[in-house]
VOGU-3710 file (C-alpha; in Angstrom, 3 decimals, decimal comma):
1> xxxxxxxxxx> 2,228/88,914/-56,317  4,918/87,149/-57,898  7,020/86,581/-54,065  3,654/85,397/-52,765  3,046/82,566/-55,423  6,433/81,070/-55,044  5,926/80,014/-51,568  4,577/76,495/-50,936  2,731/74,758/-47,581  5,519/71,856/-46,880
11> xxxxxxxxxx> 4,752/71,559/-43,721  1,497/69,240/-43,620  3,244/66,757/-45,635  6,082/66,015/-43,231  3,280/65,994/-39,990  1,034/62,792/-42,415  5,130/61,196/-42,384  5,683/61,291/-39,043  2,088/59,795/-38,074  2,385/57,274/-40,364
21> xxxxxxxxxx> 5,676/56,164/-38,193  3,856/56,543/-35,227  0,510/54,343/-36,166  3,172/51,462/-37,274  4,940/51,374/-34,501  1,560/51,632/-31,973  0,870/48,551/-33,995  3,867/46,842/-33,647  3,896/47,338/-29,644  0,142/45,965/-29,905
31> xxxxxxxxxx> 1,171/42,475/-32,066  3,828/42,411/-29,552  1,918/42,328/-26,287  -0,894/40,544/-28,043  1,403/37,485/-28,790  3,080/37,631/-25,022  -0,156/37,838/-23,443  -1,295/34,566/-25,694  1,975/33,458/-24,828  1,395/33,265/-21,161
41> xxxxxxxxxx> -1,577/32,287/-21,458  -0,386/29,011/-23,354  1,939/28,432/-20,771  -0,292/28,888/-17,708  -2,864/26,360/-18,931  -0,366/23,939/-19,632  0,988/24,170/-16,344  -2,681/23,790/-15,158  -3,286/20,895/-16,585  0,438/19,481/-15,773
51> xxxxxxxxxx> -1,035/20,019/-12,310  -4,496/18,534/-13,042  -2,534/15,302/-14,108  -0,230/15,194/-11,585  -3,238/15,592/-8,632  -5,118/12,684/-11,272  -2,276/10,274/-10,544  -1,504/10,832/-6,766  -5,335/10,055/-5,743  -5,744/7,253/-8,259
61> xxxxxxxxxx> -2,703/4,903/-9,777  0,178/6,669/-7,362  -2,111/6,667/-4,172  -0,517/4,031/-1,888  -2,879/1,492/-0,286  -2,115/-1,439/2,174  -1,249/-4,719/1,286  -3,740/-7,355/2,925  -3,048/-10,529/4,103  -4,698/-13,767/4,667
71> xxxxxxxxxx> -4,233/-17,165/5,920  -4,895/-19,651/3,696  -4,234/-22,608/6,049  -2,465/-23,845/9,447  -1,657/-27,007/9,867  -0,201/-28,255/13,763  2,541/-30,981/13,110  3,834/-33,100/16,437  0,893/-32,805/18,474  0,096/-35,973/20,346
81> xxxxxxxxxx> -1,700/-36,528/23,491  -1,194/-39,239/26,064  -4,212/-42,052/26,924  -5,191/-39,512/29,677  -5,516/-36,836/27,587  -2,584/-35,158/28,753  0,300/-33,533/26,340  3,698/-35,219/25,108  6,028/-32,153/26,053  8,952/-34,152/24,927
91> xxxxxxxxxx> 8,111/-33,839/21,399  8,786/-30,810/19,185  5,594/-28,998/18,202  5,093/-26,941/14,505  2,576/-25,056/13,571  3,089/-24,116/9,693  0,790/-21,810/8,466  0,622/-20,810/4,418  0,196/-16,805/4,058  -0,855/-14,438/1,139
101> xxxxxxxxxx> 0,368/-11,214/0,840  -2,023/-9,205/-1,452  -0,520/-6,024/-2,916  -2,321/-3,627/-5,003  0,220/-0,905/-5,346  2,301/-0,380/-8,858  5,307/-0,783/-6,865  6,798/-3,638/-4,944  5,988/-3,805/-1,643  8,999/-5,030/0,642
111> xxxxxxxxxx> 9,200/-6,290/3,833  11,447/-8,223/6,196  10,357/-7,626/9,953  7,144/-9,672/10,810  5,963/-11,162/13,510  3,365/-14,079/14,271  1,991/-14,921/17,277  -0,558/-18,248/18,107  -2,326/-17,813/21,077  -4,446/-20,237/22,829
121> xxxxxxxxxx> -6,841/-19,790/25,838  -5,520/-16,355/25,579  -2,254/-17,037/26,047  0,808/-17,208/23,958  2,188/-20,283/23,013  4,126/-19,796/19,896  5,902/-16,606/17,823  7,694/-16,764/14,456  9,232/-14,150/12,951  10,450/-15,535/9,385
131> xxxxxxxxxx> 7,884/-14,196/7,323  9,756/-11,664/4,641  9,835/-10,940/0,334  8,782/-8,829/-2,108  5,051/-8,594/-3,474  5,429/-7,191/-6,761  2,814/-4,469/-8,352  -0,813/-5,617/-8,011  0,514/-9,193/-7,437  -0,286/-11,925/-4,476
141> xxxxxxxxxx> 2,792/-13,666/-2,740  2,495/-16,937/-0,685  4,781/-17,494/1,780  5,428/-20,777/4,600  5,326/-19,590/8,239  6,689/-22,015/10,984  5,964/-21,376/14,598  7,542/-23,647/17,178  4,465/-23,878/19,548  5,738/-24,430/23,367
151> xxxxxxxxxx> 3,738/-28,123/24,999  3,903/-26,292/28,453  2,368/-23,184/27,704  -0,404/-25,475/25,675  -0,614/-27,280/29,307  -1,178/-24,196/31,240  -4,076/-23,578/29,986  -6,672/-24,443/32,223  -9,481/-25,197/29,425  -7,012/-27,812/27,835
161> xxxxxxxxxx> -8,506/-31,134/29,478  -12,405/-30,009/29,026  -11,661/-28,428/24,957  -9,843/-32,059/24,440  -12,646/-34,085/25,879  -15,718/-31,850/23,639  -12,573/-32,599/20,568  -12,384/-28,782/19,658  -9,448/-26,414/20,456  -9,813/-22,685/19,756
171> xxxxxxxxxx> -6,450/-20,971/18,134  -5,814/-17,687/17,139  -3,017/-16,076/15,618  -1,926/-11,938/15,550  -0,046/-11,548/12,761  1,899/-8,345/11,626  3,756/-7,467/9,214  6,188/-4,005/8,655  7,388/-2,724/5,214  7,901/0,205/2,440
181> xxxxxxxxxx> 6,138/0,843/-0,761  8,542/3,617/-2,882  7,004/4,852/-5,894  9,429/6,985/-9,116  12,062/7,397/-5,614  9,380/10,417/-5,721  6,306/8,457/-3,066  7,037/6,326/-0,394  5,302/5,199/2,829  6,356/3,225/5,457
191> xxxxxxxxxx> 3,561/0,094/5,764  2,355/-1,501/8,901  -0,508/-4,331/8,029  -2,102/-6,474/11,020  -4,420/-9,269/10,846  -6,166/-11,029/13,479  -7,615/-14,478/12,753  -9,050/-17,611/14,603  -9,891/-21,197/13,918  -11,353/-24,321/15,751
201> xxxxxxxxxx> -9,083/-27,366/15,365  -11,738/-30,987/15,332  -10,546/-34,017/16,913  -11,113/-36,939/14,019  -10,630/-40,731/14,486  -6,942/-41,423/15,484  -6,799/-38,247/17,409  -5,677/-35,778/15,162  -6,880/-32,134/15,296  -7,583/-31,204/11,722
211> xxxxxxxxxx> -8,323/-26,839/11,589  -10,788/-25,102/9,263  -10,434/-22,678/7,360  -8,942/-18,706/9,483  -11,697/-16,779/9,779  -10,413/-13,174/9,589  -11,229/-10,866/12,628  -9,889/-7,668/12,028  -8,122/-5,577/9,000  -6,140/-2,451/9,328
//
């Protein structure tokens, strides 16, 4: 009886130890893939809406539009008719036109090749090709155009003598202009902006032609 009182169950206690270990550590592997799943999480919405943003800005303030342009006024310097209403073709002939170059990009819009042609009874009868500067962001620049406008050309145009006797000539003008928007050195785009427009020049007293305003015909 004595032998038989003397031994003790130590067993259980050291199996409650080693689960003990166990259910910390489960919860420690559990924290740990709880906080890398929030984690990721975190990061994957912030890269969504770093992309939400990003989309935000190309299709609104970093979308690039085209400039527009408009006429404001031509003016013809230097041309005189004879008492038979025939041309002077010894005489130099101007036509000076003020432009506006409307941009409404956040970047400057630059350009340097243009081109503008005058025609008359279909015809061309003038080019200039000095139109060129910077528009800055959401800004309007004015700029002088001369054309030298060729007397014979005017001359070969067979509905000279009868538009001079009803005191109304008909002038149009193509004008086209070729530049680059560049946004952050990130968006850029190569511009190409036309406008068509024509006018009716009115013979006053003292046989000056005096134009109205350039009536726009097409944008692109």
């Amino acid at each position: 009886m004595a032998e038989q009182e003397q031994i003790k169950p130590l067993a259980p206690a050291a199996f409650h130890a080693r689960s003990d270990d166990e259910e910390a550590l489960s919860m420690q592997l559990k924290l740990k893939k709880r906080k890398y799943i929030q984690c990721c999480g975190c990061i994957s919405a912030l890269l969504l809406i770093q992309a939400v943003i990003v989309l935000v800005l190309f299709f609104t303030v970093f979308w690039i539009q085209d400039p527009r342009i408009r006429l404001n006024s031509i003016t013809i310097q230097g041309l005189e008719f004879l008492s038979n209403e025939s041309l002077w073709t010894d005489v130099n002939v101007t036509l000076l036109a003020d432009v506006s170059v409307k941009n409404p990009n956040v970047a400057t819009f630059k350009f340097n090749n243009s081109t503008m042609l005058i025609y008359y009874g279909g015809k061309v009868v003038g080019e200039g090709n000095n139109l060129q500067g910077n528009a800055k962001a959401r800004r309007t620049l004015r700029r002088n155009v001369t054309v030298e406008i060729v007397p014979k050309k005017i001359l070969a145009v067979p509905s000279l003598t009868s538009d001079i006797t009803s005191g109304a000539l008909n002038i149009s003008s193509s004008t086209i202009i070729s530049g680059r928007v560049k946004i952050m050195n990130i968006f850029k785009k190569n511009i190409v902006v036309k406008f068509n427009c024509s006018m009716t020049y009115y013979r006053v007293s003292g046989g000056d032609f005096h134009g109205e305003r350039c009536r726009p015909e097409l944008y692109v």
